[in-house]
C-alpha positions as CSV (number, residue, x, y, z in Angstrom):
1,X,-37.0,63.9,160.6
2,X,-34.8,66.6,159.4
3,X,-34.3,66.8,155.4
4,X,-30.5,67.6,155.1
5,X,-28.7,69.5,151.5
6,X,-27.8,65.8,150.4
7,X,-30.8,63.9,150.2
8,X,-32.1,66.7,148.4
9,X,-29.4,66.3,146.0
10,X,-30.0,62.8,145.9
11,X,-33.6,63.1,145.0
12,X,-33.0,65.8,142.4
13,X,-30.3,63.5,140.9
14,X,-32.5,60.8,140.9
15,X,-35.5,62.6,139.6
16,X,-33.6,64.2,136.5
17,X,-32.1,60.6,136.2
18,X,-35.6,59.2,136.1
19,X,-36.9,61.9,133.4
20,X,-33.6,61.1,131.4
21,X,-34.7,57.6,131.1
22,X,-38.1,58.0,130.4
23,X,-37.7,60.5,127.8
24,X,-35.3,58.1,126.0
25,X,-38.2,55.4,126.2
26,X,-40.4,57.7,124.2
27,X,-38.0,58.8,121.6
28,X,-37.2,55.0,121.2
29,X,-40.7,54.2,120.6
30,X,-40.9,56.6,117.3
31,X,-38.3,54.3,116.3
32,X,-35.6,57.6,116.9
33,X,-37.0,59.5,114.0
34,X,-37.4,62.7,114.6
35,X,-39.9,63.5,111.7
36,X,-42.4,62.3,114.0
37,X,-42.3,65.3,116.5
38,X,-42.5,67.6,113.7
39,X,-44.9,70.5,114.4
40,X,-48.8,70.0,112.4
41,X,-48.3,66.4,110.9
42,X,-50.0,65.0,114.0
43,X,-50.8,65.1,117.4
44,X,-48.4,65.4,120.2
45,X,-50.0,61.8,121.3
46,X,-49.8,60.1,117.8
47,X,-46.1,59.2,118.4
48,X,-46.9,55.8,117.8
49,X,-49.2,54.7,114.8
50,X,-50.0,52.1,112.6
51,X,-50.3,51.9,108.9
């Protein structure tokens, strides 16, 4: 099976597409505040916590 320029475009696309998406899922579920990626408050996995 030869592997041609535009599949690998394709699959890049598609990759960085994927990564787009996913990153917005994790910046929704801080409820899009910002505060909570600040450096020292908590851990990088502590996006999400309850009070």
């Amino acid at each position: 099976m030869k592997i041609g320029k535009r599949f690998l475009i394709k699959l890049s696309l598609t990759f960085m597409l994927v990564g787009a998406i996913v990153s917005f899922i994790g910046f929704a579920s801080s409820g899009f505040d910002i505060d909570q990626y600040a450096e020292n408050q908590h851990h990088w996995y502590r996006v999400v916590h309850f009070e």
